[in-house]
Structures are given as C-alpha cells and as structure tokens.
N, C-alpha and C positions, 0 to 999 in steps of 0.2 A: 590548532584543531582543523582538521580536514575534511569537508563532507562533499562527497562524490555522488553527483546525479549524473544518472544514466541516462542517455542519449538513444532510445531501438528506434527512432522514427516517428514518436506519436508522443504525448502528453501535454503537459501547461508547464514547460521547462520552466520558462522563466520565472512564470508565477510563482513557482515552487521555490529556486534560486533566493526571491527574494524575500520570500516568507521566512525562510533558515537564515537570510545575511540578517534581516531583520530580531532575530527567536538570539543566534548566535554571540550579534553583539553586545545581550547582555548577558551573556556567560563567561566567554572567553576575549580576551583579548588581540588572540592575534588568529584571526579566525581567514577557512579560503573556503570557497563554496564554488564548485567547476560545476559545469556542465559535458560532459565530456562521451564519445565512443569511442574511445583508445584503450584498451585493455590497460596498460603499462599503467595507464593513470586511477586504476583503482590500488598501485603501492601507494604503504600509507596514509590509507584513508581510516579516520576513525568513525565513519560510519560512510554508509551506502543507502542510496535514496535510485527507488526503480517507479518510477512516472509512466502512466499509461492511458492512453484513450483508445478507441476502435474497439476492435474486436479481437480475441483471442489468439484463432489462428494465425493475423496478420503481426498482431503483436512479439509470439511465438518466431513467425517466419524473419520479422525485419533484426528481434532477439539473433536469429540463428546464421545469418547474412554480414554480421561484424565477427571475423573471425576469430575464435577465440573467448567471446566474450562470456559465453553459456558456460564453460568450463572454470573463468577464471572468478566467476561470481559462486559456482560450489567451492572453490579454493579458499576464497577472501570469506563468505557468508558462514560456510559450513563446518572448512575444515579448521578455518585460524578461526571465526567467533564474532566479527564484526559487526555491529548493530547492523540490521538491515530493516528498511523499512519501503514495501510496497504500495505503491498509492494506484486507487482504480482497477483498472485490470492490472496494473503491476502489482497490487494482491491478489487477483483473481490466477496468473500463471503462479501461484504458489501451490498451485491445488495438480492434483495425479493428472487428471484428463481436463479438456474444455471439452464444450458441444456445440459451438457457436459456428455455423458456417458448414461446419466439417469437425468431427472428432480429430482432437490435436492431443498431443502430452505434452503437458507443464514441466515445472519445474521437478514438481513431487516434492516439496519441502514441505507441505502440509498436505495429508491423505484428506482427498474429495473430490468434488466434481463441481466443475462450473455450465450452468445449466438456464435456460430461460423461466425468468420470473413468471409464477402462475397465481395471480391473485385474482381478487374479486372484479366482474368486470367494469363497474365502476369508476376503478382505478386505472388510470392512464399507465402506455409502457413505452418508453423506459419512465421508470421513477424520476421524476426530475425537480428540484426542490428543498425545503427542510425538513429535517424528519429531525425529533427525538431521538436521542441514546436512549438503551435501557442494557445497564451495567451488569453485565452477567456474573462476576468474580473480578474481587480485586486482584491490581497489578498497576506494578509503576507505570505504564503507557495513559492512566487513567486518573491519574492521582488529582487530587482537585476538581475533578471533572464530575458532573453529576448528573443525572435522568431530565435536569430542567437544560440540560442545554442540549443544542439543534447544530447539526451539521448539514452541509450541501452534496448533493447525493447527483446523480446522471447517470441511470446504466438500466439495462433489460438485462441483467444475467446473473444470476445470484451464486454463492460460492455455497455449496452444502457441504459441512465440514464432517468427516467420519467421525473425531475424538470432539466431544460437545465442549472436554474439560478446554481448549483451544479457544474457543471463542470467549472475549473478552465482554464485548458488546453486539448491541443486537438494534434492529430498527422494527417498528409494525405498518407494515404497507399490505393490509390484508391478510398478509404470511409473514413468521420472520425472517427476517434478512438480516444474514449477518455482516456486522459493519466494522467490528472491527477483530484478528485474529492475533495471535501469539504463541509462538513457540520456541523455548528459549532465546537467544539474540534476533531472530527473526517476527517482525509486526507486522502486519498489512491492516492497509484501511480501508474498506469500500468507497466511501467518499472521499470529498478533495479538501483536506487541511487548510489547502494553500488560499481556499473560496469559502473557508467558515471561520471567518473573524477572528475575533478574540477565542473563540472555543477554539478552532483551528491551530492558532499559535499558542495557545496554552497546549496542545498534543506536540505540539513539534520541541516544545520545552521539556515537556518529558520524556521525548524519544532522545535529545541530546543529552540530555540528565541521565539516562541509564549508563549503569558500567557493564 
C-alpha cells in the first residue's frame, strides 16, 4: 500500500506522514508513506494526501511552480479515481475560486468559494482550537465517528460549498463552517487529522479503508 503526500511548500508534512505510517500499520502489512514533489512519484499511489497551511493564493501559486504537478493530480484523482484526501487549505483549493489575498482558481473539484470567516465578534479569527463535528449525512469517511468528538481546527477562511448534499460535516463557530467535504473518491478536511488524537486517526482509518 502506497500513500503519497504532497509536498506545494506549506503543511505539517511530517505530522501527517506519521499519523498514516502509524493508522497504516494496522491495516496493511507492507505499507510506504513518501512525502514527495516529483510528479513521476504519484504512479502507483493507492491514495493521495494534499497538506496545506498559508493561504490560498500562495498555496495555489507554490501548487503551480512544481511542473506538472496540477495536471498530473486531475490525472491520478479525477480521471483514474484514487482516494484523495485534502487537509486544510489542501481542502479549501478543492473549491472554484479562493479570495484570500487576491482572487485565485482552485482546483474546481468541488463547486464553491473560499472566503473569510464572518462570525460573531466575540469570537476570535482565525478559529484556532476544538470544535465539535456535527455529522451532516452519513459516509464511510465518518463511520464510527460521532457529534461527541472534537477536532483541531486553524484557519480564517471558510470553504462555502454550492451542492449542500457534499458536505459531510460541519463545525458551529457562530456560522457553519464546514469541516469536512466529499465527493466521490475525493475528501477534504478543514482541520488537521494529523493534530486531533484518536478522532484524527480514527478519520485517517477510514480514509485508508475506502475502496
């Protein structure tokens, strides 16, 4: 079993790395977790993991700066089917447009926009923290998983998603924010897996669990 994290310049590589070597070896036996920006090295991968901190358009730009790489991920995610799962803004560039900085275009794998959090002013920005899931429709990315457990959240930018039936889960920080999306072999998370415990690694269990 092969899981290929992407490398644009920004995320919790390692963190992540070792959350799946950890999640993996109790699945499979002969498991490889890369971290990698080499195109060539997403053959073969039974799943794809895109790590993201910063901002959008920089995410977007450092994305477009590894030649080849933006093409060969609609190749492996879209057109062959490969699980793919985005964490942070590497869910958030799943969306049509960002607005962060500068109007940028995403990936477009999920019709929306990523747009600055407007909640109550009480509430601090970015989000930074635990928050509750609140499980919008089931799906295997959530299986086991329930309203009483909390994930760790960091970001000013919320993904508004066009089609509601896509969101899986959802956070309440004054407004919903949604935290976690799905559309067929492709998940994104607004939080970080890799930074909420056992909830964390029980998501990452059933992102390797999907066929």
């Amino acid at each position: 079993m092969k899981v290929t994290i992407i490398d644009c310049g920004s995320g919790n590589l390692r963190s992540a790395q070792k959350a799946f070597e950890k999640v993996s070896s109790n699945l499979y036996k002969n498991t490889k977790i890369i971290i990698t920006s080499i195109v060539e090295d997403l053959e073969e991968s039974d799943f794809i993991v895109l790590p993201g901190v910063g901002s959008f358009s920089d995410f977007i730009n450092g994305m477009k700066k590894i030649n080849g790489m933006q093409e060969a991920l609609n190749y492996y995610v879209i057109k062959k089917g490969i699980p793919f799962l985005g964490i942070c803004v590497g869910m958030q560039v799943l969306a049509t447009k960002g607005y962060e900085n500068e109007e940028t275009e995403g990936l477009n794998w999920i019709s929306g926009s990523v747009r600055k959090i407007k909640t109550n002013a009480n509430l601090p920005i970015p989000q930074m923290g635990w928050n509750n899931l609140k499980i919008k429709k089931n799906h295997p990315i959530v299986n086991n998983i329930s309203e009483k457990d909390h994930t760790y959240f960091v970001h000013s930018y919320l993904f508004d998603v066009n089609d509601e039936t896509q969101i899986i889960a959802s956070v309440d920080y004054g407004v919903d924010i949604t935290s976690i999306v799905a559309k067929d072999n492709v998940i994104g998370m607004q939080f970080h897996p890799e930074k909420s415990q056992k909830v964390g690694l029980d998501l990452i269990y059933n992102f390797i669990s999907m066929e």
